[in-house]
Backbone as a printed PyTorch tensor [residue, N CA C, xyz], in Angstrom:
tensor([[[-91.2200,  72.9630,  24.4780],
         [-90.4020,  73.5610,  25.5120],
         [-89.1310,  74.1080,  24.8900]],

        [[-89.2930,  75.4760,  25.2350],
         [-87.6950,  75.8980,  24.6150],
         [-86.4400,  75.8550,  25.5460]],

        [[-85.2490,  75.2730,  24.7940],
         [-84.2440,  75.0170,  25.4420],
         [-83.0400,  75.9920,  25.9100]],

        [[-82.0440,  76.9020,  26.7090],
         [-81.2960,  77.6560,  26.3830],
         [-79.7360,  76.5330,  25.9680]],

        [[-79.1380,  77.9950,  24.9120],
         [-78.1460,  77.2890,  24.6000],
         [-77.6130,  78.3750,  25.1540]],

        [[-76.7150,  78.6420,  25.9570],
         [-76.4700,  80.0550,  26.6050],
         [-75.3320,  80.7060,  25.9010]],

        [[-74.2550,  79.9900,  25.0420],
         [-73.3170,  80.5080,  24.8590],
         [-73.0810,  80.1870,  23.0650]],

        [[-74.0790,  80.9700,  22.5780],
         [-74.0120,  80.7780,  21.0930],
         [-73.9460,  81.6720,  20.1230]],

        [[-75.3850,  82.6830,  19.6940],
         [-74.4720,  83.1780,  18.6340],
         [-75.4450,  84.3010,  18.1010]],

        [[-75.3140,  85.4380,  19.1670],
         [-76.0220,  86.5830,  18.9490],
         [-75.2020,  87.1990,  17.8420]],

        [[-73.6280,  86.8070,  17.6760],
         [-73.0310,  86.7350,  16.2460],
         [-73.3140,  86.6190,  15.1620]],

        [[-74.4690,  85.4390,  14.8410],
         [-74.7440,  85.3520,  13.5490],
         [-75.9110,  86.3500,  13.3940]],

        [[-76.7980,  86.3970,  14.4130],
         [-77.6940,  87.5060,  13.9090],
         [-77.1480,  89.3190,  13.4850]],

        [[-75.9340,  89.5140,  14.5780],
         [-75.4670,  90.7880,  14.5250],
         [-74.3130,  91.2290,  13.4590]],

        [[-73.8350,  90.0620,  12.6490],
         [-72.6460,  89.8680,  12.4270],
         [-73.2760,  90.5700,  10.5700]],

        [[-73.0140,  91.2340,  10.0840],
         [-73.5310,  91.6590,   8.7610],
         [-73.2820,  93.0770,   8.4050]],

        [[-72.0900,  92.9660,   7.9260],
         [-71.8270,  94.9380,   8.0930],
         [-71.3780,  95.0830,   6.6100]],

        [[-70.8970,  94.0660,   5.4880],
         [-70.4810,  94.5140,   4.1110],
         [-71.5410,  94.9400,   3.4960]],

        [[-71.6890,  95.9500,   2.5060],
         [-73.0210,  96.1730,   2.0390],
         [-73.3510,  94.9080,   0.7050]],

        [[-74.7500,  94.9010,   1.1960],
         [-75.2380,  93.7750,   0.3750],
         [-76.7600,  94.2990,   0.1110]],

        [[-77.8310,  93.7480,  -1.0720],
         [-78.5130,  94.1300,  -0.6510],
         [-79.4940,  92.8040,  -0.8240]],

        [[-80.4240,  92.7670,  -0.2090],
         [-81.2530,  91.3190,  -0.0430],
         [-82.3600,  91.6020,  -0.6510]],

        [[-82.7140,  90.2530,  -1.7850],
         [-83.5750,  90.4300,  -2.8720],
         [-84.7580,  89.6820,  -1.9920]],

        [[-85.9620,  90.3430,  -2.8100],
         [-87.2660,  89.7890,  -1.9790],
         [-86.9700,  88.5940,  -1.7090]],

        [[-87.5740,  87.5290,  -0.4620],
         [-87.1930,  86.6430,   0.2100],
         [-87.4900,  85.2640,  -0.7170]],

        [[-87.3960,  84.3100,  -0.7580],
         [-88.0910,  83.2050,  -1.4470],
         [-89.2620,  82.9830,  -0.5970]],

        [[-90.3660,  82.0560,  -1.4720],
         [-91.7630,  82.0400,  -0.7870],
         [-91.2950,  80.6540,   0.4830]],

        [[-91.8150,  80.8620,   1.1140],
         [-91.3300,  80.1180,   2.6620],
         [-92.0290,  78.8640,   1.8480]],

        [[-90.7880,  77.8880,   2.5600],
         [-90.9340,  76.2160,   2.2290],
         [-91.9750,  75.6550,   3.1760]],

        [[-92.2120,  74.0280,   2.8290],
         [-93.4820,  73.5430,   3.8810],
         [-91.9600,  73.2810,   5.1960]],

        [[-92.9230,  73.4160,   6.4030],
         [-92.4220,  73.3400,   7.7580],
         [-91.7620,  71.5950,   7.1690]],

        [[-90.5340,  71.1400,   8.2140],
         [-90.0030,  69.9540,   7.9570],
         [-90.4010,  69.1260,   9.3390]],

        [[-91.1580,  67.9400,   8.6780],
         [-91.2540,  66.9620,   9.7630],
         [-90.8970,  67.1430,  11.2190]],

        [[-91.6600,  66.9380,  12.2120],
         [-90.4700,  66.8520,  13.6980],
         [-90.3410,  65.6220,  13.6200]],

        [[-88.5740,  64.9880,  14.0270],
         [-88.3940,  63.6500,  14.4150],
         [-88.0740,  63.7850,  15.4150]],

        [[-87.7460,  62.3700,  15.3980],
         [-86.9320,  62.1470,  16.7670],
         [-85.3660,  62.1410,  16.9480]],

        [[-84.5230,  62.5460,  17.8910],
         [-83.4080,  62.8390,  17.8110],
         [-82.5600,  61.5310,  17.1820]],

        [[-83.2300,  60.2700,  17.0120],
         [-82.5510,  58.8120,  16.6970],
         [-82.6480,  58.9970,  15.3350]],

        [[-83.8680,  59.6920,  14.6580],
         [-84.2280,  59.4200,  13.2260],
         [-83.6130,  60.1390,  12.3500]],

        [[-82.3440,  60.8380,  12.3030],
         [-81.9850,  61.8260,  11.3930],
         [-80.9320,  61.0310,  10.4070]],

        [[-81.2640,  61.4280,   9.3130],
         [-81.0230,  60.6340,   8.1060],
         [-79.6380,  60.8810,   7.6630]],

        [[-78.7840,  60.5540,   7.2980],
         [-77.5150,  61.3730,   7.1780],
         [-77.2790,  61.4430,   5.2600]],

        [[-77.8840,  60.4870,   5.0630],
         [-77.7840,  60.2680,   3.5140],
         [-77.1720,  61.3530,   2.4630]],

        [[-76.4300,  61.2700,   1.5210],
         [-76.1150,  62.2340,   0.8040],
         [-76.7600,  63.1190,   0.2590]],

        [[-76.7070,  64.7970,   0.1770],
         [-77.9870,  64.8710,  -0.3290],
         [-77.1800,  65.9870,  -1.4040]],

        [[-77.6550,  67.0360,  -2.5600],
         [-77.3280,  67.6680,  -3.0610],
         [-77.6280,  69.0290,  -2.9060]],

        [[-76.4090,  69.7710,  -2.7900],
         [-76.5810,  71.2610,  -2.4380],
         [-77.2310,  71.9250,  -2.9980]],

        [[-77.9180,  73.1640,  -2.1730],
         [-78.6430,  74.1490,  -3.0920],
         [-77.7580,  75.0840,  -3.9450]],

        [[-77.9590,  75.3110,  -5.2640],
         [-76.9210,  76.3620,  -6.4330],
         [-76.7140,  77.4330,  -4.9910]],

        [[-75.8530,  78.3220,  -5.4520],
         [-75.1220,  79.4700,  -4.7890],
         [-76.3340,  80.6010,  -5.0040]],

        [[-77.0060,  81.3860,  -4.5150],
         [-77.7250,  82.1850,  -5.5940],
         [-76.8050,  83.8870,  -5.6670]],

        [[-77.6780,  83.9420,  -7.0210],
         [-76.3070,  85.3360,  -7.4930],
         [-76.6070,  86.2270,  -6.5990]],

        [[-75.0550,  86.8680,  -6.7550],
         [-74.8080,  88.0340,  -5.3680],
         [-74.9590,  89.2130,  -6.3440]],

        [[-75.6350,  90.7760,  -5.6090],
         [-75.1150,  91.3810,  -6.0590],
         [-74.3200,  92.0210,  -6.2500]],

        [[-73.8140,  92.9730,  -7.2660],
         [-72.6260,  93.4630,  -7.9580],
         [-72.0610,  93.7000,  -7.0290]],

        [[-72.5460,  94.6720,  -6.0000],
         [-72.1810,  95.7020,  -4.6850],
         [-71.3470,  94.8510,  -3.4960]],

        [[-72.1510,  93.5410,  -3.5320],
         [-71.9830,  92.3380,  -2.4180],
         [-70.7210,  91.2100,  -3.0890]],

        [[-70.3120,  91.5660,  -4.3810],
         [-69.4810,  90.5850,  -4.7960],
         [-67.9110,  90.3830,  -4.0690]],

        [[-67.4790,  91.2790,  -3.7440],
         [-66.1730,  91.3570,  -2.5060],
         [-66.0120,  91.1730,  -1.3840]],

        [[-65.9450,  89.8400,  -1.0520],
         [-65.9840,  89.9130,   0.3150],
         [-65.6910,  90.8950,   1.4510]],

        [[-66.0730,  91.4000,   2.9060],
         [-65.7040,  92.1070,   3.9910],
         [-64.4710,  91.8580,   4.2390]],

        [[-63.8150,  92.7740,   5.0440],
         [-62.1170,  92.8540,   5.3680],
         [-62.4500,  91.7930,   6.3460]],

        [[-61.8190,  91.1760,   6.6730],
         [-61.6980,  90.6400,   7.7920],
         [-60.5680,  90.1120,   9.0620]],

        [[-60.6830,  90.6380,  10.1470],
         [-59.4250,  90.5860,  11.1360],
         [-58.6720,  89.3290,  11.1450]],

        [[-57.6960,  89.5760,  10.8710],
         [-56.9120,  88.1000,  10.8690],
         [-56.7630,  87.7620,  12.2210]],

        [[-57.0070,  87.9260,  13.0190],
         [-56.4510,  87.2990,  13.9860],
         [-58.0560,  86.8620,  14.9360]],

        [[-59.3000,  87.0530,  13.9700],
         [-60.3630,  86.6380,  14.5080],
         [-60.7420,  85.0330,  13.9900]],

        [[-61.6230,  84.3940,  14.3110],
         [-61.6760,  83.3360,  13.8970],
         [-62.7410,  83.0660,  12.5690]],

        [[-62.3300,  82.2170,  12.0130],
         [-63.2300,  82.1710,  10.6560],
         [-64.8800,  82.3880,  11.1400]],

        [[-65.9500,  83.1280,  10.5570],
         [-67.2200,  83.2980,  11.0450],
         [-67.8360,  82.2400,  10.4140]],

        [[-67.3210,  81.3220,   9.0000],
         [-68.5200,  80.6360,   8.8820],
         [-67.7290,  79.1980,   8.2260]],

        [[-67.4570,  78.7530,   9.5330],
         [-66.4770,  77.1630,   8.9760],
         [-66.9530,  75.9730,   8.8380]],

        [[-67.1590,  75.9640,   7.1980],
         [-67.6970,  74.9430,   6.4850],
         [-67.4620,  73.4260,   6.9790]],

        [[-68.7350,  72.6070,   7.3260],
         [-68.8500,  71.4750,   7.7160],
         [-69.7940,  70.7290,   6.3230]],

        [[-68.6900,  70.1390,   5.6130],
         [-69.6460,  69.2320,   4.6180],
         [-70.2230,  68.1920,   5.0620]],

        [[-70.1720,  67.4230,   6.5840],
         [-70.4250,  66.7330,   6.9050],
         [-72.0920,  67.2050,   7.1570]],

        [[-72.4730,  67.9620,   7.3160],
         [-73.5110,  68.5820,   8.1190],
         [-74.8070,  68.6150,   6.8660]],

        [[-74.6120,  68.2430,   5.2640],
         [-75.1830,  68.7360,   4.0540],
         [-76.5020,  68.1060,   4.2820]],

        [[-76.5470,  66.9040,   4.9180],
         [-77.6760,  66.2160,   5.0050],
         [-78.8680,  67.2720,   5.9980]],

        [[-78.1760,  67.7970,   6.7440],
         [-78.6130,  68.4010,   8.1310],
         [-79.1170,  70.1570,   7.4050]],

        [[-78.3160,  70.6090,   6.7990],
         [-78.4890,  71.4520,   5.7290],
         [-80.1150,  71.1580,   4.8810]],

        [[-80.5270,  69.9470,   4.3790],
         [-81.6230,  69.5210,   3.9160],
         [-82.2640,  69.9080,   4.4440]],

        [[-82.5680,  69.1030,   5.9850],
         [-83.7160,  69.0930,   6.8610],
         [-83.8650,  70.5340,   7.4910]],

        [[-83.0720,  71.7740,   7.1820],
         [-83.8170,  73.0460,   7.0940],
         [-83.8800,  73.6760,   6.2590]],

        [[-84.0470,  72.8490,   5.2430],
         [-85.0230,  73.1030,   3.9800],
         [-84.0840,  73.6750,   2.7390]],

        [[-82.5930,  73.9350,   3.1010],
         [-81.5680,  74.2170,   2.0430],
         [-81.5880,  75.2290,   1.9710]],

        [[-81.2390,  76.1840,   1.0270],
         [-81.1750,  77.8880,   0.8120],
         [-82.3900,  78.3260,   1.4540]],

        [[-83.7610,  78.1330,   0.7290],
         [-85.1080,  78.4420,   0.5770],
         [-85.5780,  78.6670,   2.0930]],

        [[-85.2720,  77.0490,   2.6780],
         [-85.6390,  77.1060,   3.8180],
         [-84.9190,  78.1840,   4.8430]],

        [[-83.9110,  78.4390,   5.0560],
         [-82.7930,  78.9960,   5.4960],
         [-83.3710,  80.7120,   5.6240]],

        [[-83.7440,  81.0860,   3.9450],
         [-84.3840,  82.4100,   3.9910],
         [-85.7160,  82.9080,   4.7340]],

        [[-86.5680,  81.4760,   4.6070],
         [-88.0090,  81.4670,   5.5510],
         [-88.1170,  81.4740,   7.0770]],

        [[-86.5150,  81.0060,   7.2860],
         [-86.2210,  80.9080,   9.2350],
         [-85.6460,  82.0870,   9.4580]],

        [[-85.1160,  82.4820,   8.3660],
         [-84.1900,  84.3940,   9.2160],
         [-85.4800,  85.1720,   9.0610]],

        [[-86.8090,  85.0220,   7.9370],
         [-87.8240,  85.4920,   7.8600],
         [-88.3590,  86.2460,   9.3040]],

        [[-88.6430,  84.5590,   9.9280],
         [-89.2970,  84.5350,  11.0740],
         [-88.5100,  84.5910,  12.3820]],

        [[-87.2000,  84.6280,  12.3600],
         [-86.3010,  84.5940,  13.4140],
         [-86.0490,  86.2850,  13.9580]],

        [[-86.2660,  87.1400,  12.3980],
         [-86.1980,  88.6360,  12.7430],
         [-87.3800,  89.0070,  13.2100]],

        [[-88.1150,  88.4490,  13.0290],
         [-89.9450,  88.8340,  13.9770],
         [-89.3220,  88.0630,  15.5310]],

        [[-89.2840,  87.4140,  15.4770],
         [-88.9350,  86.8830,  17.0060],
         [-87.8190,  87.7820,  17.7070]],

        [[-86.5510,  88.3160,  16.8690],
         [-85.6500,  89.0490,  17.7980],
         [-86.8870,  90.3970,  17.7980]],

        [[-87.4220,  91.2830,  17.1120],
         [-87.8020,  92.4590,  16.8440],
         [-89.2440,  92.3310,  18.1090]],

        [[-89.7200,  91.3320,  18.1520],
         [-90.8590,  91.6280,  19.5290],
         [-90.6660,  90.8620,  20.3620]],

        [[-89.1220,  90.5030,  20.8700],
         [-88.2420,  90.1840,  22.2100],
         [-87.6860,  91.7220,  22.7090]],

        [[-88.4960,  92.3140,  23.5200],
         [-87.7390,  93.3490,  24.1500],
         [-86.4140,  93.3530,  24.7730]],

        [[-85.6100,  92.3330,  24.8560],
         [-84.5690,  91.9130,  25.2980],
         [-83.7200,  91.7890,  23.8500]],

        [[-84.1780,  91.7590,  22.9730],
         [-82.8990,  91.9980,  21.4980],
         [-83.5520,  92.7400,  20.7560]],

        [[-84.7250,  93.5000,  20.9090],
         [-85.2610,  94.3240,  20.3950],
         [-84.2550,  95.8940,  20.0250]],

        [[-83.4960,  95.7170,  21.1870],
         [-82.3880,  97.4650,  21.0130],
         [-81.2130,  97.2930,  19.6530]],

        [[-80.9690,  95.5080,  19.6770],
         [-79.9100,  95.5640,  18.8220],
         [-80.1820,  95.3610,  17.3100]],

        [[-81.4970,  95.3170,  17.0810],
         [-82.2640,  94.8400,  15.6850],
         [-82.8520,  96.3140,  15.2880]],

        [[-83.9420,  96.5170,  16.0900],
         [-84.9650,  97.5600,  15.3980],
         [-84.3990,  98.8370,  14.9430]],

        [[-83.0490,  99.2410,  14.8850],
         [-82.2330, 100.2550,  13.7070],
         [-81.6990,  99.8870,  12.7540]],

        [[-81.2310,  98.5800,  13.0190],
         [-80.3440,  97.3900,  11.8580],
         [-80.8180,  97.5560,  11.0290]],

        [[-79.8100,  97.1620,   9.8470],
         [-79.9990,  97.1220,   8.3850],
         [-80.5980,  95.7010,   8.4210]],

        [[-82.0350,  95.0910,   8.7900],
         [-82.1810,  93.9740,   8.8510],
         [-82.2200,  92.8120,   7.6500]],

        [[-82.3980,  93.5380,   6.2450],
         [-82.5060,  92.7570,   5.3230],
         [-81.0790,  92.2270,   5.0420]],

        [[-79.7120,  93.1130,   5.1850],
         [-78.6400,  92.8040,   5.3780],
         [-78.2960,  91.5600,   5.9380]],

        [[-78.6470,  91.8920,   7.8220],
         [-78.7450,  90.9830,   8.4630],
         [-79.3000,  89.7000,   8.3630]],

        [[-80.4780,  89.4480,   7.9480],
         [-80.7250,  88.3550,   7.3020],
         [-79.9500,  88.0040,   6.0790]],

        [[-79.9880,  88.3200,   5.3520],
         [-78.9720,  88.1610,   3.9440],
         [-77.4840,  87.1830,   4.8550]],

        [[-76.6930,  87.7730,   5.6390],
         [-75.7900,  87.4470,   6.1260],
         [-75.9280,  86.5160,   6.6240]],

        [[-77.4480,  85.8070,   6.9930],
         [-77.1700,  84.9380,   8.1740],
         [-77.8640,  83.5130,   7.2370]],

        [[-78.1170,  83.8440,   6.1130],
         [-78.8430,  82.6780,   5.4460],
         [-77.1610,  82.3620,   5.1980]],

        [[-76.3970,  83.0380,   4.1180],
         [-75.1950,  83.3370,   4.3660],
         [-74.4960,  81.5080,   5.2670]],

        [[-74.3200,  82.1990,   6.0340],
         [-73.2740,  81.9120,   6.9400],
         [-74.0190,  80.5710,   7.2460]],

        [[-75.2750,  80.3850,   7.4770],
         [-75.5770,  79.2170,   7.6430],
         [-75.6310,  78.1180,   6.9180]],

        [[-75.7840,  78.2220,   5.8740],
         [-75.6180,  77.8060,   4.6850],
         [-74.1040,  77.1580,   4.6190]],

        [[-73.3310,  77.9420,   4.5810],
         [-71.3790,  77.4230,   5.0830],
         [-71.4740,  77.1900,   5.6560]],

        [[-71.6380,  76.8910,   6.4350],
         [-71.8740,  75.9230,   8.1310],
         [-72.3180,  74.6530,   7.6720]],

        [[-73.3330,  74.7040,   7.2430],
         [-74.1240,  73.4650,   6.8860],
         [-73.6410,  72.7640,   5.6330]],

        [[-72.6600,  73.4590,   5.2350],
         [-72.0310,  72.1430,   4.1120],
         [-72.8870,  72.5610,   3.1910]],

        [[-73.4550,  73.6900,   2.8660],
         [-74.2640,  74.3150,   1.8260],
         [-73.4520,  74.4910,   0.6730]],

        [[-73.7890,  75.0020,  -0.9240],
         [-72.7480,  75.8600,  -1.7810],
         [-73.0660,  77.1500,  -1.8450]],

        [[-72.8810,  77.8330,  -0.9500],
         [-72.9650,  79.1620,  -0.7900],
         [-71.6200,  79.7810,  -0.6430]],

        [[-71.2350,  81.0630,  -0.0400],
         [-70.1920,  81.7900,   0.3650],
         [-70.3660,  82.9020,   1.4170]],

        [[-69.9070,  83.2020,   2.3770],
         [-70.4980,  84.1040,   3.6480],
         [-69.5970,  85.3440,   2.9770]],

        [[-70.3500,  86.1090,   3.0320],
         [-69.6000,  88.0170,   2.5830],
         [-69.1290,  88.4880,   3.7230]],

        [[-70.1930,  87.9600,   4.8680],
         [-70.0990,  89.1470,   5.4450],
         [-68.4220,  89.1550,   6.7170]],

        [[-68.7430,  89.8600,   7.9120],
         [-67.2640,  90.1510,   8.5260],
         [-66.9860,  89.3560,   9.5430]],

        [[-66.2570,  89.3050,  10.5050],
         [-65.9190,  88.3660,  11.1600],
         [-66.4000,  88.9460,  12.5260]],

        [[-66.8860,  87.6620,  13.3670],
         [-67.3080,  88.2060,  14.7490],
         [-66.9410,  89.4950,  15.4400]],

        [[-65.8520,  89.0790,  15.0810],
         [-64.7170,  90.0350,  16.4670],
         [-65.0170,  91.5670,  15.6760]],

        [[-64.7360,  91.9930,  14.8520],
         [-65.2680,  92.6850,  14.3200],
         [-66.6570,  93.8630,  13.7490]],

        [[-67.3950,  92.8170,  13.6810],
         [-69.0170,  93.0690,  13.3980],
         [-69.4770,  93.1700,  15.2360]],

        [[-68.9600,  92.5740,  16.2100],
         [-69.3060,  93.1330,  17.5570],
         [-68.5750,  94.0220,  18.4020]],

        [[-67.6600,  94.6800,  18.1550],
         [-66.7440,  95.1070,  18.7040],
         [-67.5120,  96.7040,  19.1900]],

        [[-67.3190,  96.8410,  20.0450],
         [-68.1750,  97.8860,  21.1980],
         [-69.4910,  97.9110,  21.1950]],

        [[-70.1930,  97.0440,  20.8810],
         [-71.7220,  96.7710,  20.9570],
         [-72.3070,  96.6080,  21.9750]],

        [[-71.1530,  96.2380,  23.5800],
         [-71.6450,  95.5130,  24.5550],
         [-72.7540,  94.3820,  24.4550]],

        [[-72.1360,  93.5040,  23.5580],
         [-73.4020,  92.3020,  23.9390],
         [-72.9320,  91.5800,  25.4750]],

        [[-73.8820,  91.0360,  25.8490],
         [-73.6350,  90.8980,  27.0350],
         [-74.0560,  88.6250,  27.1080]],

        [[-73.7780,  88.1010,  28.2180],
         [-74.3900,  86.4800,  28.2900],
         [-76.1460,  86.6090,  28.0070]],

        [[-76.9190,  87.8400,  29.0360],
         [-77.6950,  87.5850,  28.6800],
         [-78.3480,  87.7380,  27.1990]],

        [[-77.6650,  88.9400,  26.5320],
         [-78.3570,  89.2490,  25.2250],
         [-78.1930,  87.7240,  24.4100]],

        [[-77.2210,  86.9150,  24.9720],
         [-76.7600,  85.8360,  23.7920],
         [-78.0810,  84.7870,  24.4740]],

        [[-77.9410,  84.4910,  25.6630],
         [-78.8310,  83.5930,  26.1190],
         [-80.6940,  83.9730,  25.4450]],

        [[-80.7910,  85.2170,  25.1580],
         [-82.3300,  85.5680,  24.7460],
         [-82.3880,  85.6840,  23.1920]],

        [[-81.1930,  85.5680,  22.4980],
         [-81.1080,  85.6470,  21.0310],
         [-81.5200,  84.1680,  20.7440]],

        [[-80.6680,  83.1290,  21.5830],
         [-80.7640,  81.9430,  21.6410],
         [-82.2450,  81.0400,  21.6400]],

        [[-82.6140,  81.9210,  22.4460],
         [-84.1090,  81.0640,  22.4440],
         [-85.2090,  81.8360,  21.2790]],

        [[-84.7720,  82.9070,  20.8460],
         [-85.7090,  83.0880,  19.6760],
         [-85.2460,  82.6240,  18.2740]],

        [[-83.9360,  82.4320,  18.5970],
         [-83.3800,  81.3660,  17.3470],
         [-84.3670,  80.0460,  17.2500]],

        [[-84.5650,  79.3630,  18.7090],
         [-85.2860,  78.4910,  18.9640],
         [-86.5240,  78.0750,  18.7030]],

        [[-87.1780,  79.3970,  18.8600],
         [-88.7260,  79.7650,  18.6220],
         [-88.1470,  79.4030,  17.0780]],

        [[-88.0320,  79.9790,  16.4140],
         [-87.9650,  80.3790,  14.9180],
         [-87.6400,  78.9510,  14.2560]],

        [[-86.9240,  78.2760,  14.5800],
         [-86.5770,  77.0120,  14.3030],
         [-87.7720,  75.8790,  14.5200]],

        [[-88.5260,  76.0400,  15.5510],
         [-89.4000,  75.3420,  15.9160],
         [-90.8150,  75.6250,  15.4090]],

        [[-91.1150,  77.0720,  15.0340],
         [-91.9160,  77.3420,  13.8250],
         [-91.8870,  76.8510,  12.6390]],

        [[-90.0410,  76.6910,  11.7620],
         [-90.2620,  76.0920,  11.0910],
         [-90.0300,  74.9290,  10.8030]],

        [[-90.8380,  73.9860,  11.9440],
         [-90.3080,  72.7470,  11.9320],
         [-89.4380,  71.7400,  11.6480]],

        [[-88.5830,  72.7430,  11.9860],
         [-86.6630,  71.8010,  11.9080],
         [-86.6990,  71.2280,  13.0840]],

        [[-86.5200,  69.5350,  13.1800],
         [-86.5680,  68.7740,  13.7040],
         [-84.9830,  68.8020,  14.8710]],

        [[-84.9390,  68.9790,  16.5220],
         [-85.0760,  69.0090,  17.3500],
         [-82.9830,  68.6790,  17.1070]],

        [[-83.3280,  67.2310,  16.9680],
         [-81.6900,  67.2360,  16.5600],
         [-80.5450,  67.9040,  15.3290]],

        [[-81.4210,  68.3140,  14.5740],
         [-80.9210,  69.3210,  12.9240],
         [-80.5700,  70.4020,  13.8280]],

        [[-81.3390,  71.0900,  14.9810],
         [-81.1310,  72.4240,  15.4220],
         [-80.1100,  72.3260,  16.4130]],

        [[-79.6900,  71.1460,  17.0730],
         [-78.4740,  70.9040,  17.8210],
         [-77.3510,  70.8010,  16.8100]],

        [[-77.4140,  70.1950,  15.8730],
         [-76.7180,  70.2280,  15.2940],
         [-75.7550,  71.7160,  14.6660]],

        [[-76.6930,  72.2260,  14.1350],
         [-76.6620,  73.7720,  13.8290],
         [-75.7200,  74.7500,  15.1820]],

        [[-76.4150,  74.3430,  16.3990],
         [-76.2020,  75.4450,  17.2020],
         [-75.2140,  74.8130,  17.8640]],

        [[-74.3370,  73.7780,  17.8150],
         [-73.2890,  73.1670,  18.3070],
         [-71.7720,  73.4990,  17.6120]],

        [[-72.6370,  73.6750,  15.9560],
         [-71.4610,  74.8490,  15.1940],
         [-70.9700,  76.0550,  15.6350]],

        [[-72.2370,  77.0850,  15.8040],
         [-71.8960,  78.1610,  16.2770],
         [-71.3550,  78.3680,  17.4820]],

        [[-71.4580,  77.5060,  18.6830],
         [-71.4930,  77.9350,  20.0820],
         [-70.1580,  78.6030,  20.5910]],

        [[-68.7590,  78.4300,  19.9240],
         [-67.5190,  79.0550,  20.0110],
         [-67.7060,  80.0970,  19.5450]],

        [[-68.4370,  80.8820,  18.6260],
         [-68.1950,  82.1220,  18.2630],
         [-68.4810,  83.0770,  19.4340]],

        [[-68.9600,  82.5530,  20.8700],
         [-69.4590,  83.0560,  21.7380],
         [-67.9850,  84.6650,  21.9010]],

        [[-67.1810,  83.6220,  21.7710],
         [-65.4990,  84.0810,  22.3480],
         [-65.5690,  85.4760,  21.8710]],

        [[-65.3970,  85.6120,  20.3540],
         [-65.5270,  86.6750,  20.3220],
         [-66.9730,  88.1370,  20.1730]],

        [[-67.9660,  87.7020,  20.2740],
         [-68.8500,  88.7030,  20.0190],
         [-69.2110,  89.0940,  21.8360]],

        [[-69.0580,  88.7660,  22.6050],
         [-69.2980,  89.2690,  24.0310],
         [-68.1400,  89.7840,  24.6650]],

        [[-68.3350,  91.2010,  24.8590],
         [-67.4540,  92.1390,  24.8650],
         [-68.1840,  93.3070,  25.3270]],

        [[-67.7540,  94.5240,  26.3220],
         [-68.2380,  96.2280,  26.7720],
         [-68.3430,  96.7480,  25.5080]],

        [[-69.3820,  97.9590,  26.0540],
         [-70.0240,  98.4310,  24.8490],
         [-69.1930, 100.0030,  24.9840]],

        [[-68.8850, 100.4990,  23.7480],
         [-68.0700, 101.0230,  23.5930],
         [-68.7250, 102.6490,  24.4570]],

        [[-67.6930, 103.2800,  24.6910],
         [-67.9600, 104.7940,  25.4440],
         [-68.7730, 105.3470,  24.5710]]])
């Protein structure tokens, strides 16, 4: 059963505007156990290396100061980081998360012109810093990367559940994905906004 999280983070999927370019994907990891929301392990675990950026992608995006950080590192979360599989895994869920936005006719308008390899690139990215990963997010800041796009509650509420789908394909266990989407859910603030004239 998929759950809505209504106010989360059509941001991280849309949010990817520095040029970067995204190297063939890693071969998708095995799906991770489903537990139960009691069983999640917190244990220390060790980060995945950074992997090299390219030349083009080495400078970070400008970013609005007065927007809020897009990808605020929780080391607490590294264990939780594991159980979706670390970098590898991370690249195999934006894999399948861009098939899920791309044949959702409901986020289908804001993907199928996108620079999607970008977009993914950005969002392994950002999740990765979130999750107490050793990575670094390039890309720009919400407020920014959405600004006259008109995303709207519902576009966020239908991004949300194919985040869901995608997560649940790759068997990231039930509480790892609360976890995850309890990070993002403030970025709501800034990416929902009128779409420009």
């Amino acid at each position: 059963m998929t759950r809505s999280f209504p106010r989360l983070l059509l941001a991280l999927a849309l949010a990817a505007t520095s040029p970067m370019v995204f190297a063939q994907a890693a071969p998708a990891t095995p799906a991770v156990p489903t537990e139960s929301a009691d069983d999640l392990d917190l244990e220390d675990a060790a980060p995945a290396p950074a992997p090299a950026m390219p030349a083009d992608a080495a400078a970070p995006a400008v970013r609005d100061p007065s927007a809020a950080n897009p990808a605020p590192a929780n080391p607490a979360l590294l264990p939780v980081f594991k159980q979706f599989g670390g970098r590898e895994g991370l690249v195999a869920l934006m894999d399948e998360f861009m098939v899920q936005l791309l044949a959702d006719p409901r986020t289908r308008p804001f993907f199928a012109e996108a620079d999607q390899a970008r977009i993914k690139a950005h969002l392994v990215e950002q999740f990765c810093v979130i999750l107490g990963g050793d990575c670094s997010y390039t890309g720009r800041d919400m407020k920014s990367a959405h600004a006259g796009m008109g995303v709207d509650r519902a576009a966020f509420n239908a991004l949300v559940e194919d985040l869901q789908v995608a997560m649940g394909k790759r068997g990231v266990p039930f509480r790892a994905q609360n976890k995850l989407l309890a990070e993002l859910a403030p970025m709501h603030r800034e990416i929902e906004g009128p779409k420009a004239p």
